[in-house]
Residue, then its C-alpha position, 0 to 999 in steps of 0.5 A: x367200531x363196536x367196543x365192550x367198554x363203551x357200550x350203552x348200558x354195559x357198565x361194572x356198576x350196571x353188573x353188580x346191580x343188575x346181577x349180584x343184587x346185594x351179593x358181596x362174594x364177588x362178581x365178574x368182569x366185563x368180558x366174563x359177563x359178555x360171555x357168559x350172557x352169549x352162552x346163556x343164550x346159547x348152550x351153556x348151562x347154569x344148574x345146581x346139583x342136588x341140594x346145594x344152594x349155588x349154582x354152577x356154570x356148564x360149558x359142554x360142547x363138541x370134542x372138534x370145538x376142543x379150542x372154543x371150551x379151552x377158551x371159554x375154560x381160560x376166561x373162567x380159569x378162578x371159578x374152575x377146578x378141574x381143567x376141561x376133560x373129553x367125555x364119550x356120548x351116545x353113539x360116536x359122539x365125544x364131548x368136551x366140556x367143564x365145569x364151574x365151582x358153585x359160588x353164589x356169582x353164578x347164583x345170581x345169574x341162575x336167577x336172572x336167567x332161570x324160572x322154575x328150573x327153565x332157562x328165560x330171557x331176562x326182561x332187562x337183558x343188554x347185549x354186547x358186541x362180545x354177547x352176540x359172538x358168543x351167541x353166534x358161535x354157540x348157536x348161530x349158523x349161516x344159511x346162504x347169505x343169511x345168519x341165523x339164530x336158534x333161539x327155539x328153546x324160547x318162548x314166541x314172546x321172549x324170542x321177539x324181544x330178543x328181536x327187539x334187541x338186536x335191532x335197538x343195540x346194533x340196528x340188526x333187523x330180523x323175522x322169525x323163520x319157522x323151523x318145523x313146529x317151532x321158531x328160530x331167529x332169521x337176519x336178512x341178507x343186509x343185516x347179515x352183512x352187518x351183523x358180521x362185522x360186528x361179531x368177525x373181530x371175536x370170532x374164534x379160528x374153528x368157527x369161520x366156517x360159519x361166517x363162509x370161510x374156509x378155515x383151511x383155505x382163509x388166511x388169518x394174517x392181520x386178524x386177531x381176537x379183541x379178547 
């Protein structure tokens, strides 16, 4: 069993030096660093607003994942001040979505993550079983019998060292798939098998169907989330 706490690499004190690079305001948990490094590399936003010097963390999806942003909104609850609220897009779409205090923690994730304004895969970058759910259900979906990850917002480069990752942390093997002129990441049919087990027990009820449930039909008894 995969566990956060004893994940090679993934300390507190690996946190603060990595991440706060001196900062002494404060700096997150365990759980919060998983997250928030899962949505990173997913949808989640780190931005700051016009001339403020800190960065402040966005969560914005769907209205039908309402559960997933209250529960990322839970996780993050001291760094927020206004509760997630419904937000009408373009055409019939209606988000969902929240925003964080700018605060120098999240500064320090801006510069980790981000390289003249564009987002980037940190060079030093771990991930944990947590990270890699997050990953999943933000920008993860199954295709068949095999898991796949949309990863086209990075470079060639950073997108095989994320590659690299996967299979050095938890012996996921991959290739790039091409998805019209870009590249996204694809786990073969034995790694897929793999990779679930590794992410069902942090998987939230409204994503199932991505792990080839049906969230009507499957019965959650005896399953519950490690977090």
């Amino acid at each position: 069993m995969y566990s956060l706490h004893h994940h090679p690499g993934l300390t507190q004190d690996r946190i603060n030096d990595k991440v706060n690079k001196g900062n002494t305001v404060g700096s997150l948990s365990l759980v919060q660093h998983a997250i928030l490094v899962g949505s990173l590399l997913g949808d989640g936003t780190l931005r700051k607003q016009g001339t403020r010097t800190n960065a402040l963390l966005e969560v914005n999806h769907s209205f039908k994942y309402k559960e997933y942003v209250d529960w990322k909104y839970d996780k993050f609850r001291e760094y927020v001040l206004t509760p997630p609220k419904a937000r009408r897009g373009r055409g019939s779409r209606v988000a969902y979505r929240f925003t964080t205090q700018s605060i120098p923690i999240f500064t320090s994730y801006y510069n980790w993550f981000y390289k003249n304004k564009g987002k980037r895969v940190p060079k030093d970058l771990r991930l944990s079983p947590i990270s890699l759910a997050v990953w999943f259900m933000d920008d993860g979906t199954k295709i068949r019998s095999a898991f796949y990850l949309n990863t086209q917002e990075f470079t060639l480069q950073e997108q095989k060292f994320l590659q690299k990752l996967l299979l050095d942390e938890f012996g996921v093997e991959s290739t790039l798939n091409r998805d019209k002129k870009y590249w996204r990441i694809w786990i073969n049919t034995e790694s897929t098998k793999k990779m679930l087990q590794i992410i069902k027990p942090y998987i939230l009820p409204c994503f199932r169907y991505k792990l080839g449930y049906d969230p009507v039909t499957t019965d959650p008894k005896g399953e519950a989330l490690l977090i």
